[in-house]
C-alpha positions, 0 to 999 in steps of 0.5 A: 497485461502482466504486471512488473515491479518496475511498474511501481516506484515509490512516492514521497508527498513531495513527488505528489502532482496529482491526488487521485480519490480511491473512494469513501472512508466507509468502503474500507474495512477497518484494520484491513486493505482494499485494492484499487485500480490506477490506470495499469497499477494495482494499489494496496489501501489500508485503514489501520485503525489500531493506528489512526492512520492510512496506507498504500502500497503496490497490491504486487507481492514481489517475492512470486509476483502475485497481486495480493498484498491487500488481502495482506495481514496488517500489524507492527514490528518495532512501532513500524507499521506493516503488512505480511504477504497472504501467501509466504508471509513475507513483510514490509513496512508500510511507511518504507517499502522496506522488507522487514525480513531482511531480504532485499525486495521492497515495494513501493509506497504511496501518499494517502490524505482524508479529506471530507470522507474521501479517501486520496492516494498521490501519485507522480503522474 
């Protein structure tokens, strides 16, 4: 089944009904992202250790449509945490969505909690 950005919409902590658990703080690499699977979505997760913090965003680059943003370079621009596409090294922040490239895609972002090793991602549904 094709993915759509339309699939994706960005998620605030108080759209959050239900916390979904992704796996275990091990089963990601440090400074790096994994990509996990809810129902039909692909989801981007970060450990950025650097900041002593997690991330998640649509795995869906949306410049060509590629399912590749957890294998996406991770660092900051400004103090704003981000993640450049593998493939055209488009960039957007991980706390936003926002192109940090001024273009007018984003992507959708999404909760993360630890919590006794686990790590959560909130969704809307």
């Amino acid at each position: 089944m094709q993915q759509t950005l339309e699939q994706y919409q960005t998620i605030t902590p108080k759209d959050v009904k239900t916390w979904v658990r992704v796996g275990r703080v091990h089963d990601f690499p440090e400074d790096g992202g994994v990509c996990v699977k809810h129902g039909t979505k692909q989801i981007a997760v970060f450990n950025f250790a650097r900041r002593m913090a997690w991330y998640a965003c649509q795995n869906l680059c949306p410049h060509k449509l590629e399912m590749v943003l957890s294998r996406g370079l991770t660092g900051d621009l400004d103090n704003e945490p981000k993640v450049a596409c593998p493939l055209h090294k488009k960039t957007f922040s991980l706390k936003s969505g926002k192109n940090l490239n001024g273009d007018d895609l984003k992507i959708a972002t999404y909760p993360v909690k630890i919590e006794r090793e686990n790590v959560y991602i909130g969704f809307s549904d």
